[in-house]
DRENVEXDO-697589 format. One record per residue (C-alpha): residue in one letter; residue number from 1; x, z, y. Coordinates in steps of 0.02 Angstrom, whole numbers. Layout:
<rs>
R/rest/nr/px/pz/py
R/A/NUM/X/Z/Y
...
</rs>
This chain:
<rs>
R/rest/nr/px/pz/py
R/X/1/0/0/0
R/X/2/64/-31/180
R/X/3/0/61/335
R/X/4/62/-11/511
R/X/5/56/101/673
R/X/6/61/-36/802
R/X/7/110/8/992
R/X/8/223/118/1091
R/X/9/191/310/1035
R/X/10/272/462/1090
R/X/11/337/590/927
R/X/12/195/672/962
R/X/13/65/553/965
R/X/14/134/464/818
R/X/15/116/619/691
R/X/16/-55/640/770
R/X/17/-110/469/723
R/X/18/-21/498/543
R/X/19/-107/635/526
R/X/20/-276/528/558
R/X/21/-238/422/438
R/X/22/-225/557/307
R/X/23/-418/561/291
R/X/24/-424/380/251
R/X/25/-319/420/78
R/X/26/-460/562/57
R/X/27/-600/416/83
R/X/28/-488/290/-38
R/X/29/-488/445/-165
R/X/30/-277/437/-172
R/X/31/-225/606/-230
R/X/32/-34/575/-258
R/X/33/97/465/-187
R/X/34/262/437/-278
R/X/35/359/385/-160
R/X/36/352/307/25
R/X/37/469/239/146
R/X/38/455/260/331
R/X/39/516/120/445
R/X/40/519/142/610
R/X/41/604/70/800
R/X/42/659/208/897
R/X/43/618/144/1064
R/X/44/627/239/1288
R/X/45/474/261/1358
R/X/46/486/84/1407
R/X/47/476/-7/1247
R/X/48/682/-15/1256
R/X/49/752/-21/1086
R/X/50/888/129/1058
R/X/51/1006/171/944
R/X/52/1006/348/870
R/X/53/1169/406/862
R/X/54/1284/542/738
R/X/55/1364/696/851
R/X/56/1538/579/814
R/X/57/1447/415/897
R/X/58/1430/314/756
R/X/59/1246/252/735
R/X/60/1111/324/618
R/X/61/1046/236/498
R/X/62/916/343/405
R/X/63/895/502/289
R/X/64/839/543/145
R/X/65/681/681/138
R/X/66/708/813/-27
R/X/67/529/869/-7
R/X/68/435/1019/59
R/X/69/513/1183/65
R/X/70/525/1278/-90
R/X/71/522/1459/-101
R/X/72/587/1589/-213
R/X/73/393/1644/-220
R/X/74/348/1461/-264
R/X/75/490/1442/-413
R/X/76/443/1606/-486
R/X/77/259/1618/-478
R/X/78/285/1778/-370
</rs>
């Protein structure tokens, strides 16, 4: 499946309109997802493009999410 967000967000308004579209998986009945890759242009306020950047200057490329949080409550049924 492929979802576009088309237009200029902020962060803010982008994970609000993500969020939205979590109740259309509820209306599809999609329980689980298995994987999903998040593409994205960083852009200014002005529809620039920019380049995220590493503390050292080199540019960033991506990461890797490892998943929610897991606590010791969670991996021992505490």
């Amino acid at each position: 499946m492929k979802v576009q967000f088309r237009g200029i967000y902020t962060i803010e308004e982008f994970f609000q309109a993500f969020l939205e579209e979590r109740e259309k998986f509820k209306e599809l009945g999609i329980t689980h997802i298995r994987g999903a890759s998040l593409y994205y242009q960083p852009v200014d306020k002005f529809g620039d493009s920019v380049t995220p950047r590493y503390r050292n200057g080199e540019p960033m490329d991506g990461w890797v999410y490892k998943g929610p949080y897991r606590s010791a409550v969670d991996d021992f049924k505490l």
